[in-house]
C-alpha positions as CSV (number, residue, x, y, z in Angstrom):
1,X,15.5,-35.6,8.6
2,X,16.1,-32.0,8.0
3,X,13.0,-29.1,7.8
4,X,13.1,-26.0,6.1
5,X,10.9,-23.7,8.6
6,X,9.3,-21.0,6.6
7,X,7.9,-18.1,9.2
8,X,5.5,-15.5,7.6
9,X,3.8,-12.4,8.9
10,X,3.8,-11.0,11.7
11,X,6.2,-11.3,15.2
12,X,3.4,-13.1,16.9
13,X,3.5,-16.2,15.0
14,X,7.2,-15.9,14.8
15,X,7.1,-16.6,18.2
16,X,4.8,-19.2,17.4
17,X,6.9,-20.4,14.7
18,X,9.8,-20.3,17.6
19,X,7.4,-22.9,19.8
20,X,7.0,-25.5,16.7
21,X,10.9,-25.2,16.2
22,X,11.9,-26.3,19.6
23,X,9.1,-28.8,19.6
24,X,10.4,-30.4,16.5
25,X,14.0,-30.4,17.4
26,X,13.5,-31.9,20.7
27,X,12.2,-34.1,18.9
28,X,15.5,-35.0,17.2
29,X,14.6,-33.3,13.8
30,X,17.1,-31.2,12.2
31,X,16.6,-27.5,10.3
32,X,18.1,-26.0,7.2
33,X,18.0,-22.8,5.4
34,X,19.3,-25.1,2.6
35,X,15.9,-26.1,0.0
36,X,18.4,-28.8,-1.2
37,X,18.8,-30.4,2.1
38,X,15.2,-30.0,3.1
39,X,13.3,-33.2,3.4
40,X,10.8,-31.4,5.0
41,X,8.9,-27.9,4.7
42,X,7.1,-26.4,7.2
43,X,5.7,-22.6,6.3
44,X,3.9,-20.9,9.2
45,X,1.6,-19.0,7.0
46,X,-0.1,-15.5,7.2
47,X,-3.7,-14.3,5.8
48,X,-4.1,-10.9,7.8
49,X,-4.6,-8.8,4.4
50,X,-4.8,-10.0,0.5
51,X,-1.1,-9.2,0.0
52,X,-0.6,-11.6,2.7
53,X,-2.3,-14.3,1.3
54,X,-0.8,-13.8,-1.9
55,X,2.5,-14.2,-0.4
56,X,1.5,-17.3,1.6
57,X,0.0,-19.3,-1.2
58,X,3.1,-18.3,-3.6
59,X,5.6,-19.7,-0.9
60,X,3.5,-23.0,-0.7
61,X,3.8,-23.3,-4.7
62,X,7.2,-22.3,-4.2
63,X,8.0,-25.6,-1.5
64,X,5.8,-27.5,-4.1
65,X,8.6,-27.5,-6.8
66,X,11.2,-28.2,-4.2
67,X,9.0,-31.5,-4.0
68,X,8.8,-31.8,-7.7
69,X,13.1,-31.5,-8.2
70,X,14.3,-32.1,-5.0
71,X,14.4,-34.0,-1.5
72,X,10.9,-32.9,-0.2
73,X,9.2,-35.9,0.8
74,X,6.2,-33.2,2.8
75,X,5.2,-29.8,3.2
76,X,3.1,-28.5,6.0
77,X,1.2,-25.4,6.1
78,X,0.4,-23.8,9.6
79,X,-1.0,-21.0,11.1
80,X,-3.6,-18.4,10.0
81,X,-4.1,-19.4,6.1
82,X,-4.3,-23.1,7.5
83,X,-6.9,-21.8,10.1
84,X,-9.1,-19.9,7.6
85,X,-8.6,-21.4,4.3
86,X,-8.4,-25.5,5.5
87,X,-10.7,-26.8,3.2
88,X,-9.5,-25.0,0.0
89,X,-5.9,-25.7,0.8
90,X,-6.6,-29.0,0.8
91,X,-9.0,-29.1,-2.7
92,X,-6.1,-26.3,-5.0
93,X,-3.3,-27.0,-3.7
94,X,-2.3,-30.6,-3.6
95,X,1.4,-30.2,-3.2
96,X,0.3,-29.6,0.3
97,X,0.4,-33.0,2.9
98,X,-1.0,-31.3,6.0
99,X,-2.6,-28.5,7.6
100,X,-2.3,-27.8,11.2
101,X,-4.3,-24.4,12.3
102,X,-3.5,-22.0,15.1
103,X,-4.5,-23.4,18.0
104,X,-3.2,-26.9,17.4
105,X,0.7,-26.0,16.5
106,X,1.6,-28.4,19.5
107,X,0.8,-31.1,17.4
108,X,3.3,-30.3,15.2
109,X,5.3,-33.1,16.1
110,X,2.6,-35.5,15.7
111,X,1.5,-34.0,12.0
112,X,5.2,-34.5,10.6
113,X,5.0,-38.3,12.1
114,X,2.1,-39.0,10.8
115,X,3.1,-37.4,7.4
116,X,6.9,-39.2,6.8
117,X,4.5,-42.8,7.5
118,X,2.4,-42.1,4.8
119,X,-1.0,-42.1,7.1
120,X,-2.8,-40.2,4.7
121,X,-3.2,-36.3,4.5
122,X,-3.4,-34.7,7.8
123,X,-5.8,-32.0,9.5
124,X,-5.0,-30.5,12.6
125,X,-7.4,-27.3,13.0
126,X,-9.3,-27.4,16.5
127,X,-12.8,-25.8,15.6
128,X,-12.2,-24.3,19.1
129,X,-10.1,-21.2,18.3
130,X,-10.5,-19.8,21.5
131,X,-8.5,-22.4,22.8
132,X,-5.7,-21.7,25.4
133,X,-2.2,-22.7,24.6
134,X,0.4,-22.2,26.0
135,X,3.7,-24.0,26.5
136,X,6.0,-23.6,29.0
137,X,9.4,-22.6,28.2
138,X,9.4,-24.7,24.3
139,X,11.1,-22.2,22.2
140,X,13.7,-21.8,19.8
141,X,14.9,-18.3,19.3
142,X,15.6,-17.3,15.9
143,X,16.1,-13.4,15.9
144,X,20.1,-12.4,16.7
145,X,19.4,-13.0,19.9
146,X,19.8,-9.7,21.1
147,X,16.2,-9.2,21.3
148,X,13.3,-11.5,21.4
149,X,9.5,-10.9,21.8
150,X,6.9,-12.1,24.4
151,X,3.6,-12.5,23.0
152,X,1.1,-12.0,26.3
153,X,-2.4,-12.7,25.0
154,X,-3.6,-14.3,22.0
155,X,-6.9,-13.2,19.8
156,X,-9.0,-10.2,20.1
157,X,-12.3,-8.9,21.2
158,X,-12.5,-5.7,19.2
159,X,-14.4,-6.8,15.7
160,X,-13.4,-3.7,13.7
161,X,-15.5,-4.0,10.7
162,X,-12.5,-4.3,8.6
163,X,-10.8,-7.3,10.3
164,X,-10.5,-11.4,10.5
165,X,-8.3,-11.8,13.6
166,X,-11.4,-13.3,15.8
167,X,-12.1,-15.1,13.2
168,X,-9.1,-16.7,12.5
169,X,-7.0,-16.2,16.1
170,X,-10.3,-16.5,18.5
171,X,-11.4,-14.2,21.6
172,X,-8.8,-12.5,23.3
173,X,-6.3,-14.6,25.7
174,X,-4.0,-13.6,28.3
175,X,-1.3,-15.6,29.4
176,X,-1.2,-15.9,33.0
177,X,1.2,-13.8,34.0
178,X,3.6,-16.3,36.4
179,X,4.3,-17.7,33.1
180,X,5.3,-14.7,31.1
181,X,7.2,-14.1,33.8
182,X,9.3,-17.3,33.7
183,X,9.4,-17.3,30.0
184,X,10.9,-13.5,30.5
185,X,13.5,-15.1,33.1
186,X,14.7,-17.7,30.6
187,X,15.0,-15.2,27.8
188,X,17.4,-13.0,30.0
189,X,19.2,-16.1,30.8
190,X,19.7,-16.7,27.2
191,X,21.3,-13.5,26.7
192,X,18.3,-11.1,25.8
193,X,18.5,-7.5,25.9
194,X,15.3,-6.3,24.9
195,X,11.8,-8.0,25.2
196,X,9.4,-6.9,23.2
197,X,5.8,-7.2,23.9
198,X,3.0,-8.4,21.5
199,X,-0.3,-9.3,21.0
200,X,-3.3,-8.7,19.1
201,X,-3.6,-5.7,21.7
202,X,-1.2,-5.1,24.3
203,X,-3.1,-2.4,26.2
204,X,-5.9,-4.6,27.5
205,X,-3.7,-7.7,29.1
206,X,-5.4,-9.4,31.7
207,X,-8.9,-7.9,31.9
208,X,-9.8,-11.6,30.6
209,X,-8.4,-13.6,34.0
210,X,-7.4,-10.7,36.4
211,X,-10.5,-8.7,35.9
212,X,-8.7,-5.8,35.4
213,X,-6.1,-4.3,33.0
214,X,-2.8,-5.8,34.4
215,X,-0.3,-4.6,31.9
216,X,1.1,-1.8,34.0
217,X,2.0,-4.8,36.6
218,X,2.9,-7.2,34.4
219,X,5.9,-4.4,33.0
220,X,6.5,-3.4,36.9
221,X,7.5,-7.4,37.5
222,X,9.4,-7.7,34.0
223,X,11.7,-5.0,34.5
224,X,12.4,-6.6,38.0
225,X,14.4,-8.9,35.7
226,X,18.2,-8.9,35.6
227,X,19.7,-9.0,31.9
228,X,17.0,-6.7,30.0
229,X,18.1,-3.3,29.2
230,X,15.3,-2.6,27.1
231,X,11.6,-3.3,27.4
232,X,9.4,-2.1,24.6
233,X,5.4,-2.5,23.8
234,X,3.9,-2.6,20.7
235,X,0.2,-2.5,19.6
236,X,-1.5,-0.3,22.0
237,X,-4.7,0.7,21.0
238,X,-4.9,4.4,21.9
239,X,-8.5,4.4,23.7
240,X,-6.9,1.6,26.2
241,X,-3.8,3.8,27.2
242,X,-4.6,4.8,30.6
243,X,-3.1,7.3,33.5
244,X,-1.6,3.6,35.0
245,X,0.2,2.4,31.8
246,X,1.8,6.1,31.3
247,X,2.7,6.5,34.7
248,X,4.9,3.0,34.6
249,X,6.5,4.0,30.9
250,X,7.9,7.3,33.0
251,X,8.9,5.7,36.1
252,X,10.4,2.8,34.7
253,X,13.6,3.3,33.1
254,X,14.1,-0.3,31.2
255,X,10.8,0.7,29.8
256,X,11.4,2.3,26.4
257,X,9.7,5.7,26.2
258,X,8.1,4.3,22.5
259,X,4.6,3.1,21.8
260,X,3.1,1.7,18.7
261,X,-0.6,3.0,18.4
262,X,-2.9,1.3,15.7
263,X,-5.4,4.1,14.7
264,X,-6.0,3.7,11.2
265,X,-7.8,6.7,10.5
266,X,-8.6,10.0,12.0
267,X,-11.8,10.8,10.2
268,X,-14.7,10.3,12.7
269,X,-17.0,8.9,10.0
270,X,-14.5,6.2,9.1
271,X,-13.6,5.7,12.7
272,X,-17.1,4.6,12.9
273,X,-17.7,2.7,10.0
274,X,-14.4,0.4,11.0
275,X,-16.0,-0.2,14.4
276,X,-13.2,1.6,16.4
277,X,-14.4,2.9,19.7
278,X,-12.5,6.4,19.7
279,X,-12.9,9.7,17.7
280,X,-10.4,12.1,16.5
281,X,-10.5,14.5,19.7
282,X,-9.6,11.3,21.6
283,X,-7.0,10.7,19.2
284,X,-5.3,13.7,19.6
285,X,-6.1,14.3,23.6
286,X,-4.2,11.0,23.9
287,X,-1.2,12.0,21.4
288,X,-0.8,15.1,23.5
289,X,-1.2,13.2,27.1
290,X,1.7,11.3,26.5
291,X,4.4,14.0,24.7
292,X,3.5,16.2,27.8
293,X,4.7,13.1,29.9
294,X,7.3,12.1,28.3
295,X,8.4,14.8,25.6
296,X,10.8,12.3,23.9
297,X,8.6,9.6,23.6
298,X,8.7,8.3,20.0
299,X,5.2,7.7,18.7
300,X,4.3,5.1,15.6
301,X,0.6,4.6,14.1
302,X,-0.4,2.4,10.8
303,X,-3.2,4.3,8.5
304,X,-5.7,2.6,6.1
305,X,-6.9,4.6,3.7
306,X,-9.6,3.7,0.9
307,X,-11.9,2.3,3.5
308,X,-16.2,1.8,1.3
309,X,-17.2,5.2,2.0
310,X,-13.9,7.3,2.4
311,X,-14.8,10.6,0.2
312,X,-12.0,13.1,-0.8
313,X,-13.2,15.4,2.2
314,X,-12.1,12.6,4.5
315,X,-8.6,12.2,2.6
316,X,-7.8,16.1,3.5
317,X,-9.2,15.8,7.0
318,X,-6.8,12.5,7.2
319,X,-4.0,14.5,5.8
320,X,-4.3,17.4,7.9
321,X,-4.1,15.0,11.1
322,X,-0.9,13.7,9.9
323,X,0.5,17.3,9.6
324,X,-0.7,17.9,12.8
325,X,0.4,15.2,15.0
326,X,4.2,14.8,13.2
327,X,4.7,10.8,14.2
328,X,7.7,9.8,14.3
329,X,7.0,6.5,12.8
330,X,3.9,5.7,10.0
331,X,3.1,3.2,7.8
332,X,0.1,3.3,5.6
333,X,-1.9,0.7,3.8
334,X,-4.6,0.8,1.2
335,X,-7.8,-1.0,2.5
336,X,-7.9,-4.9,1.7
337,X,-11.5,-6.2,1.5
338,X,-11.5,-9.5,3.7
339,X,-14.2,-12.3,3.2
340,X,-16.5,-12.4,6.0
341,X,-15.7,-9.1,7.4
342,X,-18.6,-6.5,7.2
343,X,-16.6,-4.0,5.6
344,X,-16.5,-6.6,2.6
345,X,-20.3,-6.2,2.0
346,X,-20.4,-2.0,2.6
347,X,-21.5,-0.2,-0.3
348,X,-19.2,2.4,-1.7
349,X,-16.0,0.4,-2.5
350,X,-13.2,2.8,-3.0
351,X,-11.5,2.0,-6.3
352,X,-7.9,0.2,-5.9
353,X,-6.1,3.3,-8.0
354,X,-7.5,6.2,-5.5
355,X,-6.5,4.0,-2.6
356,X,-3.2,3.8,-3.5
357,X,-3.4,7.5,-4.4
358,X,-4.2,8.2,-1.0
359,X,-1.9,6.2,0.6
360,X,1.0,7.5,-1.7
361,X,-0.3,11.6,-0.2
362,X,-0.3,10.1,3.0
363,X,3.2,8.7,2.5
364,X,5.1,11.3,0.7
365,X,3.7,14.0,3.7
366,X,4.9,11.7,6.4
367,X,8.6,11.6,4.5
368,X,9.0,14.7,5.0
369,X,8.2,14.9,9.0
370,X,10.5,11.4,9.3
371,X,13.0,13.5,7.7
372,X,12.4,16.5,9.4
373,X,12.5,14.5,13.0
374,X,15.5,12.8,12.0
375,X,17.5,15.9,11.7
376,X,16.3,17.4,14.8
377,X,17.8,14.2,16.7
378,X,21.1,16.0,15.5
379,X,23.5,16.9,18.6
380,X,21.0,14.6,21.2
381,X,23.1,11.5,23.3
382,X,21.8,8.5,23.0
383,X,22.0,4.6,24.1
384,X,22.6,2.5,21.5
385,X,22.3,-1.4,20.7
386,X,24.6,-2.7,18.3
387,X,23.4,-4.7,15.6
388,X,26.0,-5.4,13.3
389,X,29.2,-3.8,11.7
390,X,30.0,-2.9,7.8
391,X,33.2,-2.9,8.2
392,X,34.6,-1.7,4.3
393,X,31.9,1.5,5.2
394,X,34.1,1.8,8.7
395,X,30.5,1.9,10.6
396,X,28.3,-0.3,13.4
397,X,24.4,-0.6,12.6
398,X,22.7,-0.4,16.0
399,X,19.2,1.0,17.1
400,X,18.2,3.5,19.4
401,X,15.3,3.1,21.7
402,X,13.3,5.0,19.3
403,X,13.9,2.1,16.9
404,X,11.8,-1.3,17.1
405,X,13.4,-4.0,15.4
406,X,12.9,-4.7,10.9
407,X,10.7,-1.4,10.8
408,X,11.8,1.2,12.1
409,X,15.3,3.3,11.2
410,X,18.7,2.6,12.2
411,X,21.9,4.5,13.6
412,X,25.3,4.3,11.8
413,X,27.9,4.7,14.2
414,X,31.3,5.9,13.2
415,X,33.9,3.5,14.6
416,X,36.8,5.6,15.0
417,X,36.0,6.1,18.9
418,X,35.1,2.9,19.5
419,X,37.6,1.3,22.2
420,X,37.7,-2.5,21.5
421,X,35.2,-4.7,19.0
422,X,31.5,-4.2,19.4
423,X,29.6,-7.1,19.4
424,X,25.8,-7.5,18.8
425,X,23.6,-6.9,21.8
426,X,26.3,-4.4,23.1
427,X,25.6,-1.2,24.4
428,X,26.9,2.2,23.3
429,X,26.8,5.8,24.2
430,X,26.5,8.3,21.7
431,X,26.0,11.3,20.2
432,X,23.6,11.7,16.3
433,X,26.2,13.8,14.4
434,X,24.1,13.7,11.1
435,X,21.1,11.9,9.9
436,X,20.5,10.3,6.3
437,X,16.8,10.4,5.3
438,X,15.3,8.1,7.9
439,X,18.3,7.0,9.9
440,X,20.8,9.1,11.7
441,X,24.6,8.8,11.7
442,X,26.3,9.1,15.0
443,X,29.7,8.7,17.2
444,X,30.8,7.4,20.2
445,X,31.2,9.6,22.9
446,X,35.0,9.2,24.2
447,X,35.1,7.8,28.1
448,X,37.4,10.0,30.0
């Protein structure tokens, strides 16, 4: 029996998506990226933000035609639309056989047995979201290979106004760390050259079982490991970053001098109104904090903008921020009203056209600095990790640390220097000779 695994959203339930793979196969099932082999569909689904749920639901009509003209005998729906939405699933759209929510993905194996001998339709959502899970060493990776990421907490605590995640994910979980620590060790073993932390929030790992935020150890016993050349953190809320966390990031060389910092707005009204705990000063005394200790630290944030109650005076003081700060990375999105979120019920909805208005300002300013930053790279040396070649262009793709993986830029490397055949997950020194809108272009620097 082979499945067509479907993995939507974000890396954190990719790497959930990873568990239910090796699960499966262990199993003795069989995957395809082949709809005409499938026999199975399993889709890992995703319901952070509308466009998100739109996407979901339109791969799950997609899998039902597969059933319709096809070998689909069962399609499965997991994760965080099967968590929130069960009971509707179930009622509008039929094509589905069984639902199996966030916290019960282990069962996996069970669902699809229960499914291929026609035991009726099949729910598989614990009620207890805040349930632990964790599974030693079951994982499948599915990236190159050259990087992977480590997911070290589950859920969140925060309850910005705006948001479903504790709804749908639970309170926040850490793993213990002696298991992040072996998974780590196998990953190396496996090849791995950069780990990649995630969670819901990075900053606060551990406060939940250690007491204490234990991030800055955990990263002091990862890069301990042999293999990683790389290790990078993403989704660090800025009013968590402490003295601790900065002073591992510039002692630790594996460590990539990069953070991802979710702010979504710089207006202290709206900061307020989304149930953030940190103001614009705090914003901005943070941004400086860590360029002064580590001047080529590459900074990314995510904006919303059209949040009930944003006027046009909170659009310029939003703009001028961005000006101000230059990140090198931003993405921006237009508010998304969630059922069951406060936010949902505030009065003064922005209208969907002047949120996208905003978000287009917001966009075409930060263009410019991306631009702007990318040239000023030109003439700097730096490591590179090879991702791929093109060879009728004469070029490798590869990343710098300033680069996270399927969103941020990427550096062209000429290959006339290059001694040998690069291979993915090799490293490179070199020097940015150009740059190309958001990307730069670069070359080898000659060994003596």
């Amino acid at each position: 029996m082979k499945i067509l695994f479907i993995s939507l959203g974000c890396d954190k339930n990719l790497v959930d998506s990873e568990q239910m793979i090796a699960l499966l196969r262990k199993h003795g099932y069989e995957f395809t990226n082949d709809d005409a082999e499938a026999d199975i569909v399993v889709i890992n689904s995703c319901a952070f933000i509308n466009d998100a749920k739109q996407e979901s639901i339109e791969t799950i009509i997609d899998a039902g035609e597969l059933k319709q003209n096809a070998n689909v005998k069962c399609i499965i729906v997991a994760g965080c639309l099967a968590q929130r939405y069960s009971e509707q699933i179930k009622t509008d759209l039929p094509e589905v056989d069984a639902i199996v929510g966030t916290t019960a993905f282990d069962k996996i194996v069970e669902v699809v047995d229960e499914v291929l001998e026609k035991k009726g339709y099949v729910v598989e959502c614990k009620e207890d979201i805040d349930r632990s899970l964790y599974l030693q060493g079951e994982r499948s990776i599915t990236t190159t290979g050259n990087f992977e990421y480590l997911k070290i907490a589950e859920g969140c605590n925060k309850r910005c106004t705006y948001c479903a995640i504790p709804d749908i994910r639970g309170k926040y979980r850490s793993v213990p760390m002696e298991k992040l620590i072996s998974d780590a060790e196998d990953l190396a073993e496996r090849g791995v050259k950069e780990l990649i932390l995630v969670a819901q929030e990075t900053t606060v790992y551990g406060v939940d079982i250690y007491g204490k935020k234990s991030l800055p150890e955990l990263l002091r016993k990862l890069c301990r490991i042999e293999g990683f050349k790389w290790i990078r953190i993403l989704y660090c809320y800025p009013e968590e970053i402490d003295d601790e966390l900065i002073k591992v990031m510039k002692e630790e060389p594996k460590i990539c001098r990069y953070l991802d910092l979710p702010i979504q707005h710089a207006c202290d009204k709206i900061l307020k109104r989304m149930g953030r705990r940190t103001s614009k000063s705090e914003l901005i005394s943070i941004v400086e904090k860590l360029r002064a200790a580590m001047p080529d630290i590459s900074l990314r944030t995510t904006l919303i903008t059209g949040f009930p109650g944003e006027d046009e005076n909170d659009q310029k003081e939003l703009v001028q921020f961005v000006k101000d700060m230059r990140f090198d990375r931003l993405g921006c999105f237009t508010y998304s009203p969630e059922e069951g979120t406060p936010a949902a019920e505030f009065p003064d909805q922005v209208e969907e056209e002047l949120k996208e208005a905003r978000k287009d300002e917001i966009m075409q300013l930060q263009q410019g600095i991306a631009f702007a930053n990318a040239e000023a790279m030109i003439g700097k040396e730096l490591d590179v990790m090879i991702e791929g070649r093109i060879p009728e262009e004469h070029v490798y793709v590869g990343r710098t640390y300033r680069d996270a993986p399927n969103i941020d830029g990427m550096i062209f490397i000429d290959d006339a220097n290059v001694q040998g055949e690069l291979m993915t997950g090799d490293f490179v020194r070199a020097v940015v000779t150009g740059s190309d809108e958001y990307d730069l272009v670069g070359e080898v620097i000659a060994e003596d």
